[in-house]
N, C-alpha and C positions, 0 to 999 in steps of 0.2 A: 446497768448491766455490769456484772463483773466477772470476769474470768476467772474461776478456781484453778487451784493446782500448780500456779504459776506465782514465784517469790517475786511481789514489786517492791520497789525501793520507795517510791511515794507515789502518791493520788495521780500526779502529773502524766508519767509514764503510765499505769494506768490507762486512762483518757486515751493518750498516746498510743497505745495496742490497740485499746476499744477502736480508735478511727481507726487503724490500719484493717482490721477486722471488718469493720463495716465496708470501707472504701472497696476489699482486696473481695468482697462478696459480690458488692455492686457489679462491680468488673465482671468477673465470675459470671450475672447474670446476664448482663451486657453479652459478652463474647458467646455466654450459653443460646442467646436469641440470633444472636450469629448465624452462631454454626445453625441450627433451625434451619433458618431462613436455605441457610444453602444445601442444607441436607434435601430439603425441599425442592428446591430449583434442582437440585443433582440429581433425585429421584426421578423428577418431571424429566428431564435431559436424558435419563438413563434410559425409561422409559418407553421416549420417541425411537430413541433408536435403538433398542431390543425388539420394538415391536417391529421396525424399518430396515434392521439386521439382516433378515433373510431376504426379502425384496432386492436391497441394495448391493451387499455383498461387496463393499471400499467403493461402488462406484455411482459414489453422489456426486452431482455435479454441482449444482444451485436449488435452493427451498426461497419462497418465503412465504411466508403467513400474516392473515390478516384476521387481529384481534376481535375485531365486530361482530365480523359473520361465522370466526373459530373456523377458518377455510385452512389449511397447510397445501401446499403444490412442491414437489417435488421434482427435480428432472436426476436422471440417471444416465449413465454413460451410452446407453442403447438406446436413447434418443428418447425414450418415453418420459412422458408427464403425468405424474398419478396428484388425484386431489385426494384430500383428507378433509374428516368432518370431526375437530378432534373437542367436541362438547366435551364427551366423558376423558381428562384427561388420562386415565390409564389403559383406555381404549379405544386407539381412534379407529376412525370406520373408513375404509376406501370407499368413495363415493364414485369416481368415474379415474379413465386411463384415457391417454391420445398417445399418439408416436407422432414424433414429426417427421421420422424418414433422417434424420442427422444424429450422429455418433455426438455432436456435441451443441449441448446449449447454456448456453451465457448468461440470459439473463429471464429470471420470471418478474412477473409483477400482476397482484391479485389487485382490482377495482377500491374502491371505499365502501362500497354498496355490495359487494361480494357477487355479483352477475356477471364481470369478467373477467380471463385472465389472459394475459400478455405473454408470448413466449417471445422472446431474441433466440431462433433457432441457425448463429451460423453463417454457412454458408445458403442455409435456406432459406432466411429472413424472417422478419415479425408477424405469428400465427395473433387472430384477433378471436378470443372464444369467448362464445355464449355460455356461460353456466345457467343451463337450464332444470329449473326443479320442479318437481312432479311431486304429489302428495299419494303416497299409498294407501288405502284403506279396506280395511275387514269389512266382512260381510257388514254388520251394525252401524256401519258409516263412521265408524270412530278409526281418527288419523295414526296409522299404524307404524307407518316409515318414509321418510323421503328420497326419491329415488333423482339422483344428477345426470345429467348428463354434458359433456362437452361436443359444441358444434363449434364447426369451423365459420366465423361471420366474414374474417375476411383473411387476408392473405397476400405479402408484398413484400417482394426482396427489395434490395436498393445498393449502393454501393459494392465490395466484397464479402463482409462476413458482419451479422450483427451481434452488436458487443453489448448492446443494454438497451432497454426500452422501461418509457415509464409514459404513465398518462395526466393529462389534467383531472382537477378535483371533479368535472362534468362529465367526463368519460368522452369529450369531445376532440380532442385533439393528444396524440401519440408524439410522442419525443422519439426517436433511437439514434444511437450512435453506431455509426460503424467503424471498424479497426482501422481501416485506411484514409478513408475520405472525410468522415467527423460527424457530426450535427446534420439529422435531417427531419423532419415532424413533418404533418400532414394533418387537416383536417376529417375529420370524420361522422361528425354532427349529421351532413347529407346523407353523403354517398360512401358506402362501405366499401368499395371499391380503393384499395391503400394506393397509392401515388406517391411514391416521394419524390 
């Protein structure tokens, strides 16, 4: 490869351009898949919350989402918890709503298996919900849309206000912490009845 239009002095230099030319491309390419990568992810980010903009209005509290089942759970300052079915990323689908009756909640946590989801609501305590799904169908028996719903399975304050809750990989046992007193878990494998 040679560069035209450009006076070299010897072969060496030369050479010496040609790498810098290759290398300062490579780069170039590199930084190019970069930026990609995040225009992407920024798109994806923009996205959720354009679509979550009017819903929300500054007052998000806690999300999280689980990759598996493409579940998103949202809680908002008005105490509600909205679920999300966000398959098509540029359009997620509201699948179900619960309120927990508290101006504030601390902590969500969606199952492995996407059948439950965990609120820390507060002064309320730890909501235990069923995501239950329904297959909708046309007249023709071909599966049309799935309809969610959230029930309440159980329900258990404990200390003064819950600050986090998470569950075992079996969905058998609940961790939560409270703001004041600390560490409290409970079984639940039996009896859905929460007890801390």
């Amino acid at each position: 490869m040679t560069i035209s239009g450009l006076p070299f002095r010897s072969e060496q230099q030369q050479i010496q351009i040609q790498y810098m030319f290759h290398v300062g491309s490579e780069e170039l390419t590199q930084s190019t898949k970069k930026a990609a990568k995040y225009s992407i992810h920024r798109t994806l980010i923009m996205s959720i919350f354009n679509h979550l903009n009017l819903l929300l209005m500054g007052n998000l509290l806690n999300t999280n989402y689980n990759q598996q089942s493409e579940l998103l759970a949202v809680a908002v300052q008005t105490g509600n918890v909205f679920l999300y079915n966000t398959t098509f990323k540029n359009q997620f689908q509201l699948l179900s709503k619960f309120s927990t009756g508290s101006n504030l909640i601390n902590s969500l946590f969606i199952s492995q298996d996407g059948n439950w989801l965990y609120i820390a609501s507060d002064v309320k305590g730890v909501f235990m919900m069923s995501i239950k799904k329904q297959q909708l169908y046309e007249d023709n028996n071909n599966i049309n849309d799935t309809s969610v719903k959230l029930i309440v399975a159980a329900h258990g304050t404990f200390g003064l206000r819950a600050q986090q809750v998470i569950v075992s990989k079996d969905n058998h046992y609940i961790y939560a912490f409270d703001f004041w007193y600390g560490f409290f878990y409970t079984n639940v494998e039996e009896n859905i009845n929460l007890s801390f």
